[in-house]
C-alpha positions as CSV (number, residue, x, y, z in Angstrom):
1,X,156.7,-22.9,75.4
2,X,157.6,-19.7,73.1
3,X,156.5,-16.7,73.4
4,X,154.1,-15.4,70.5
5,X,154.5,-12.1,69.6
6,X,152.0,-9.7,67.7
7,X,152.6,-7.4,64.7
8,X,149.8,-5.0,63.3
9,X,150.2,-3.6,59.4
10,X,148.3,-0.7,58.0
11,X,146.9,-1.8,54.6
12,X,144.6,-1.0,52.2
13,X,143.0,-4.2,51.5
14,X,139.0,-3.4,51.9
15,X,136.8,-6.4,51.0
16,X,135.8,-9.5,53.5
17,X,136.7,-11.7,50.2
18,X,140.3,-10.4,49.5
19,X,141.1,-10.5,52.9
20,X,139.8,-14.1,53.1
21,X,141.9,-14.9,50.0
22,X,145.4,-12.9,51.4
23,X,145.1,-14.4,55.1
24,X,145.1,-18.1,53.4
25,X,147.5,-17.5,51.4
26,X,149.6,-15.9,54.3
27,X,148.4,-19.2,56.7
28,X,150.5,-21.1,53.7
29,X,153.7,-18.9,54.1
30,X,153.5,-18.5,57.6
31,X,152.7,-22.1,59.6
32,X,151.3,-21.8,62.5
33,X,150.7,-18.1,62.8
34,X,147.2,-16.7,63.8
35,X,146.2,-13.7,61.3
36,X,143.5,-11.9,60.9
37,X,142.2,-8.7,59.3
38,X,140.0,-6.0,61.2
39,X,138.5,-4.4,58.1
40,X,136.1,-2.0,60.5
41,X,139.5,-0.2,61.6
42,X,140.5,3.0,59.5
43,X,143.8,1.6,58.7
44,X,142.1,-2.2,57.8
45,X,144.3,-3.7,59.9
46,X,146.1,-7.2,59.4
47,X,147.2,-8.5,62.9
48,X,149.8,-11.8,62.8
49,X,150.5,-13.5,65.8
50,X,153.9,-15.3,65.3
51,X,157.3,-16.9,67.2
52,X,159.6,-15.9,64.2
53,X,159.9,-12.4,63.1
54,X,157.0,-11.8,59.5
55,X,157.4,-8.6,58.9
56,X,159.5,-9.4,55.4
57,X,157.6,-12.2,54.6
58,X,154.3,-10.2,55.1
59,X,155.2,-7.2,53.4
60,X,156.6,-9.0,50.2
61,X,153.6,-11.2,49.7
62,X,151.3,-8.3,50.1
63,X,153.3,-6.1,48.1
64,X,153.5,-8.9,45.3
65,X,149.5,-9.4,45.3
66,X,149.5,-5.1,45.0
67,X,148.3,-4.3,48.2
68,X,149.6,-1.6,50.5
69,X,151.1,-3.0,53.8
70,X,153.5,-1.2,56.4
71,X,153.7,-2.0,60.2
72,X,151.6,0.3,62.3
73,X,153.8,2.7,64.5
């Protein structure tokens, strides 16, 4: 079995609706990954469990849709 690895991104995406919208289309680009947002956290974090690296694909498609997205240090 491979090992899933998690990545966390800062964004600034702050509606239960656009997030809802963003993690499906994300679930279409990325099979298989489990994403989620935490939109109580200060930085609204989006968390994607993955086997393959996401940070480009992430980052583009929520830069394209206009949102704010950079991996939490």
């Amino acid at each position: 079995m491979d090992e899933k690895m998690v990545e966390v991104f800062k964004t600034d995406v702050s509606d239960d609706q656009t997030a809802a919208i963003i993690q499906q289309q994300l679930q279409h680009k990325i099979p298989g990954a489990r994403i989620n947002f935490d939109l109580e956290d200060c930085d609204n974090i989006l968390r994607v469990e993955y086997e393959t690296a996401v940070v480009e694909p992430v980052t583009k498609l929520m830069n394209d849709l206009g949102f704010y997205c950079k991996v939490l240090d």
